[in-house]
C-alpha positions as CSV (number, residue, x, y, z in Angstrom):
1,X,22.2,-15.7,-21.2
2,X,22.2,-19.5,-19.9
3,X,20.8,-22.1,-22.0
4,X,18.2,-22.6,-19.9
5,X,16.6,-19.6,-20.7
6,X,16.3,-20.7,-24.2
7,X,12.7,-20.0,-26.0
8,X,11.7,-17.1,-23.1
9,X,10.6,-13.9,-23.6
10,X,13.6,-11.5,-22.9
11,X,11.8,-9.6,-20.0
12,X,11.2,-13.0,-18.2
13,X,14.6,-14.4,-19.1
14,X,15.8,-11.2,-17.5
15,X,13.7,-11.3,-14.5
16,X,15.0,-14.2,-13.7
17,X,19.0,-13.1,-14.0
18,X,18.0,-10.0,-11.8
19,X,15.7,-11.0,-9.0
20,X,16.4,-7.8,-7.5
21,X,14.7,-5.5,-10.2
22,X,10.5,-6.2,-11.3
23,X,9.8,-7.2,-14.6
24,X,8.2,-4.0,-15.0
25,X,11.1,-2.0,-14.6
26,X,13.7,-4.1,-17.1
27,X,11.3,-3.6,-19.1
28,X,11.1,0.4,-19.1
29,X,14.7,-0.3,-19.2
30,X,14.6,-2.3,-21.9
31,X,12.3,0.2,-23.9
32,X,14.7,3.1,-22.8
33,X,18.1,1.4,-24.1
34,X,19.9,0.5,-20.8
35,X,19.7,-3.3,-21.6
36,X,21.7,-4.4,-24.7
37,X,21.9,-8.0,-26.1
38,X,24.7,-8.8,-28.1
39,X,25.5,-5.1,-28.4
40,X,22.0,-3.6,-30.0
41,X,18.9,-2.5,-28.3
42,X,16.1,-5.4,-28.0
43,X,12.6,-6.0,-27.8
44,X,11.1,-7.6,-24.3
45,X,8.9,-9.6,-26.2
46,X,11.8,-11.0,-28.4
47,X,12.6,-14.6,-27.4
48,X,16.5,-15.5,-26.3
49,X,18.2,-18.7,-27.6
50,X,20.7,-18.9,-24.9
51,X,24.0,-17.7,-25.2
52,X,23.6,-14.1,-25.9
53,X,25.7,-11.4,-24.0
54,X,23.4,-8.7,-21.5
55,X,25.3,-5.4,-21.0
56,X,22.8,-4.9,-18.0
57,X,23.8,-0.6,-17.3
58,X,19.9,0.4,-15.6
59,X,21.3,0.8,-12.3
60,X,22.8,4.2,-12.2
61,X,19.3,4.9,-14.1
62,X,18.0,4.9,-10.2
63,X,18.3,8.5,-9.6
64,X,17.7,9.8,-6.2
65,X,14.2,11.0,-6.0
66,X,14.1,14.6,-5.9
67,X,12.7,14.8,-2.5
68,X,14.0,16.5,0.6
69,X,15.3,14.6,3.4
70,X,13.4,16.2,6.4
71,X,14.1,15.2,10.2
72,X,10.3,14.5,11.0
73,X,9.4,11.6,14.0
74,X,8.9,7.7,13.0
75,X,7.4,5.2,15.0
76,X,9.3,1.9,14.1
77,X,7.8,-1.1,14.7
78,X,10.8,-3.2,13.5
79,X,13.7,-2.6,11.5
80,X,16.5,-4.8,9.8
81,X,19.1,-4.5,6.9
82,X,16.3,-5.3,4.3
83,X,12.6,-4.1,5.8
84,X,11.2,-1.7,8.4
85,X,7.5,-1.5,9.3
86,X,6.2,2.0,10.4
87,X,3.3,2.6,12.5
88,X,2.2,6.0,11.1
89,X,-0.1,8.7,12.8
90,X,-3.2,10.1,11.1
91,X,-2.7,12.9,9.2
92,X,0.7,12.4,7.4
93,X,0.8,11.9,4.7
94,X,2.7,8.9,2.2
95,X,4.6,10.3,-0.1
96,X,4.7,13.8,-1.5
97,X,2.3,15.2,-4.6
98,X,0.3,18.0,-5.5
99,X,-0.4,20.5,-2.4
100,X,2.1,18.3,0.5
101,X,5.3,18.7,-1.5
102,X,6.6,18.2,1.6
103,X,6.4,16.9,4.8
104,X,5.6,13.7,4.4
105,X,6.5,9.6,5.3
106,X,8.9,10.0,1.8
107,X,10.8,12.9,3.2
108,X,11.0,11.5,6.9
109,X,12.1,7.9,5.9
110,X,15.2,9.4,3.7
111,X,16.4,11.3,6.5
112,X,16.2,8.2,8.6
113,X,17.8,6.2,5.9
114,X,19.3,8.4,3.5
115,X,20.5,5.1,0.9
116,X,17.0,5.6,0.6
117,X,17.2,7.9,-2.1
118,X,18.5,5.6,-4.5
119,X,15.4,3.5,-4.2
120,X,12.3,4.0,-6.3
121,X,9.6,5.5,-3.6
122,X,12.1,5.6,-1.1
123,X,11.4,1.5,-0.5
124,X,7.4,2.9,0.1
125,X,5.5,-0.6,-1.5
126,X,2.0,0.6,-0.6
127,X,0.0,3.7,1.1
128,X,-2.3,4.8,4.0
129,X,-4.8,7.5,3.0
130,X,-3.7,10.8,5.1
131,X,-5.9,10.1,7.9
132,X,-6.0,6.4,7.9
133,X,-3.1,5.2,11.1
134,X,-1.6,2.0,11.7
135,X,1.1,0.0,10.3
136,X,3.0,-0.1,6.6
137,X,6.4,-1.7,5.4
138,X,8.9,-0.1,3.7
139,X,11.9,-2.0,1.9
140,X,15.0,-0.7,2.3
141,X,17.0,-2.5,-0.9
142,X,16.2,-3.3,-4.5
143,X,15.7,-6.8,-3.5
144,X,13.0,-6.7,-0.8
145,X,11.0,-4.1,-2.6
146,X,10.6,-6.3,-5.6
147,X,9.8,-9.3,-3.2
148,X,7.8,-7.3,-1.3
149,X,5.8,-6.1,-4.4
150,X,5.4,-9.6,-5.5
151,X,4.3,-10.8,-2.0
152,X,1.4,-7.9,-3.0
153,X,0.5,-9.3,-6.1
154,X,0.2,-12.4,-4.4
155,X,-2.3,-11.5,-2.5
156,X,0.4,-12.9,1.1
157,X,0.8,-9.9,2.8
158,X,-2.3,-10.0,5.0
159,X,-3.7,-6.1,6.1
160,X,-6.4,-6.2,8.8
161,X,-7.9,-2.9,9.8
162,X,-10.2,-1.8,12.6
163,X,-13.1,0.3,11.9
164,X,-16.1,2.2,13.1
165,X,-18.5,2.5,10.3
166,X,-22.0,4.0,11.0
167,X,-25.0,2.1,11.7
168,X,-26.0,-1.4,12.7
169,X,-24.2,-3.9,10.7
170,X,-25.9,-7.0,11.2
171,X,-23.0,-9.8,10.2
172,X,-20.0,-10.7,8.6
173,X,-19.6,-10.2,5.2
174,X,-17.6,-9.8,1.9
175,X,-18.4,-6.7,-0.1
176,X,-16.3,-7.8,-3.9
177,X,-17.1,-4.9,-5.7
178,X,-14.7,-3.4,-8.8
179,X,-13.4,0.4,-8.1
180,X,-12.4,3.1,-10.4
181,X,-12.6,6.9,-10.3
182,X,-15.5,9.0,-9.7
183,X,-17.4,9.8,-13.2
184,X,-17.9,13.3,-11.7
185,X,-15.5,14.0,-9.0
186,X,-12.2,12.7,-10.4
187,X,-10.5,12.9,-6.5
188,X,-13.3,10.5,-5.6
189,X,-13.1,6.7,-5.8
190,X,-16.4,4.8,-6.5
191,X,-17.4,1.6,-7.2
192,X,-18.2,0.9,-11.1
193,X,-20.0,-1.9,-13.3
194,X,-17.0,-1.3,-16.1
195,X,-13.6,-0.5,-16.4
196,X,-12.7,-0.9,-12.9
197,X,-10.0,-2.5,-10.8
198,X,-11.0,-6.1,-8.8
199,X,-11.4,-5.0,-5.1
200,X,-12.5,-7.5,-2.5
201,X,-13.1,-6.4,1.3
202,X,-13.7,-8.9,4.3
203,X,-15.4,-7.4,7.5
204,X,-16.2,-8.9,10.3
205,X,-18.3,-7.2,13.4
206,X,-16.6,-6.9,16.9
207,X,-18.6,-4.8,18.5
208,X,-22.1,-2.9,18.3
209,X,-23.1,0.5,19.6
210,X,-26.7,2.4,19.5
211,X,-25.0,4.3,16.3
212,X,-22.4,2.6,14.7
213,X,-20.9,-1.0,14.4
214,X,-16.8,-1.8,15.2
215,X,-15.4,-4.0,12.3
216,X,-12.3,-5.1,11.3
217,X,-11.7,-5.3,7.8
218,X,-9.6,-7.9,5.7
219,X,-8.3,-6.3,2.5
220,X,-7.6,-9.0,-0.1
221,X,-6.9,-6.1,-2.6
222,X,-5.5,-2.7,-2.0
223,X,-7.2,-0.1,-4.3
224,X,-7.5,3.4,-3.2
225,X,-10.0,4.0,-0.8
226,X,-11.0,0.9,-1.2
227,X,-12.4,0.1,2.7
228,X,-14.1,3.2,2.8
229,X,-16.1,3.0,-0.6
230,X,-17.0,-1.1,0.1
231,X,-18.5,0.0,3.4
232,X,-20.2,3.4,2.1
233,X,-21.5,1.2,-1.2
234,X,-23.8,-1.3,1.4
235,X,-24.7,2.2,3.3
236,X,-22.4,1.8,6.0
237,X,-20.0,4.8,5.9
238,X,-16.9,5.1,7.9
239,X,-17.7,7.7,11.3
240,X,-15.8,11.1,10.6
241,X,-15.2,10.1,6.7
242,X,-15.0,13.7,5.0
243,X,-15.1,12.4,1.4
244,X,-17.6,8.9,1.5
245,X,-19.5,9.8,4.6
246,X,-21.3,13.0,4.9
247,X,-24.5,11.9,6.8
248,X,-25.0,12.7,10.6
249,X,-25.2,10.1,12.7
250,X,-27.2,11.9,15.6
251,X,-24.8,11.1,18.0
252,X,-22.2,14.5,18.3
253,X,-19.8,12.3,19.4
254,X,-19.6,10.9,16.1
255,X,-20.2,13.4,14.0
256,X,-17.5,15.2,16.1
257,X,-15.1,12.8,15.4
258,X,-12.3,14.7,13.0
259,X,-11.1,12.1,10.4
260,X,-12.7,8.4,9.3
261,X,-12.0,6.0,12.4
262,X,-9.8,3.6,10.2
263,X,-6.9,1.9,11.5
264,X,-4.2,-0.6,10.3
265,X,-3.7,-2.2,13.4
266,X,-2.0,-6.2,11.8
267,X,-0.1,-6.4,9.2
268,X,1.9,-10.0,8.7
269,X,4.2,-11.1,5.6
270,X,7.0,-12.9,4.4
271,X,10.4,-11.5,5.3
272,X,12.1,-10.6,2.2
273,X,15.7,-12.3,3.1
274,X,14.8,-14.9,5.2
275,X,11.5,-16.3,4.1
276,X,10.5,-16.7,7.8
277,X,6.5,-15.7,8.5
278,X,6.3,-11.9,10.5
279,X,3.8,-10.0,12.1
280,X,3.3,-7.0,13.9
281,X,0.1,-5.3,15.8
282,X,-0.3,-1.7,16.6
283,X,-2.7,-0.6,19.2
284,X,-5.5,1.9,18.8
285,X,-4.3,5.4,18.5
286,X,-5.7,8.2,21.3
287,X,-8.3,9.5,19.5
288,X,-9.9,6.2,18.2
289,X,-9.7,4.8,21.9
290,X,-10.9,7.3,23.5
291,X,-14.5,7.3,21.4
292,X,-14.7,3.6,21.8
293,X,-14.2,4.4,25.1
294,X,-17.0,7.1,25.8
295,X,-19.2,4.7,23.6
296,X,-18.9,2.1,25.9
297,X,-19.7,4.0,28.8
298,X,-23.4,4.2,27.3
């Protein structure tokens, strides 16, 4: 343990001798015995005085994750030996869990990259809902994933979405509203006045229709559901939501339309080796073009 480190915390004293790892997970590893100090299991509150030996043994701790490699299509945006950014489809789904086992981005990206497996999520740093396209990143080492994770955090990886949300929205705005789960239907997210995670939306309009309003969306957090419950909570719904918008529209074209018009279309960060500023756009999938298409035909 350098001298430097003298007076931390052991979790931060560590974070700092293994970058690669979050401070969340030396601490699990921590709790679970795979970190020794000077031969005997230790506290990550305890403070260091510099000098003291770390048998560090967490990494064969990262198992492979159970899931099947399956040999499903990927539309890569970019790829390089630490990141790759996927422009995924509506209607696949993440990562596996109860009723899609399988299937999924999880089970396609470890066929793709099978060193995958020894990474926690498969690399995945954060979701799409099902039916929610456009672009994510995936890290493909120990290293970016906690960088990428941090760049999260942050609040510096910058998600813009396009969306068609029903009704005439009449500016920009900011909807900063907290989120937590449903008090009745536990699948549901919902905003809350306690006990809820901070969630902050920017929308801004592009275009308007006679039924609905185009927006794109800035997420400054990334809770579940989080563009779709902002928008339904100031009574502007997403067009084809199942779950947050159930009224008709009037317009069959819209209430036609088979899953909520969302798309991740920018998505721009910091590149976990190399520091240099990215960014990628991905265009409008069939589907969500063609109804903007037919709408401005009117």
């Amino acid at each position: 343990m350098p001298a430097e480190c003298a007076g931390w915390r052991l979790d931060a004293a560590l974070a700092r001798l293994f970058p690669q790892h979050s401070r969340s997970r030396l601490q699990a590893w921590l709790k679970a015995g795979l970190i020794r100090v000077d031969g005997a299991a230790a506290a990550a509150k305890c403070k260091v005085h510099g000098g003291e030996v770390v048998e560090f043994a967490a990494a064969p701790a990262l198992a492979a994750t159970g899931d099947a490699a399956e040999e499903i299509a990927l539309e890569i945006v970019h790829e390089d030996d630490e990141i790759m950014v996927i422009d995924k489809p509506a209607g696949l789904v993440v990562h596996p869990g109860n009723g899609q086992p399988s299937g999924t981005l999880l089970n396609a990206l470890l066929h793709h990259v099978p060193s995958l497996a020894g990474i926690p999520r498969a690399g995945i740093v954060h979701r799409l809902d099902k039916d929610t396209s456009g672009l994510l990143v995936v890290a493909k080492t120990l290293t970016a994933q906690t960088d990428l994770v941090r760049q999260l955090q942050a609040r510096s990886v910058k998600r813009h979405y396009l969306a068609l949300a029903l009704g005439r929205v009449e500016g920009d705005g900011v909807v900063d509203a907290p989120l937590g789960r449903h008090a009745v239907q536990r699948t549901k997210m919902a905003v809350v006045k306690s006990g809820g995670k901070e969630a902050r939306t920017h929308y801004a309009v592009q275009e308007r229709f006679g039924k609905c309003t185009l927006l794109e969306c800035r997420l400054e957090t990334g809770r579940t559901h989080q563009i779709r419950v902002h928008l339904t909570s100031i009574g502007h719904p997403l067009v084809g939501d199942p779950t947050y918008g159930r009224a008709k529209s009037g317009d069959p074209r819209l209430d036609a339309f088979p899953r909520q018009a969302l798309h991740a279309w920018r998505l721009s960060l910091r590149h976990p080796a190399g520091g240099e500023e990215m960014g990628w756009e991905s265009p409008l999938p069939a589907d969500f073009a063609r109804l903007l298409a037919d709408l401005r035909g009117d």
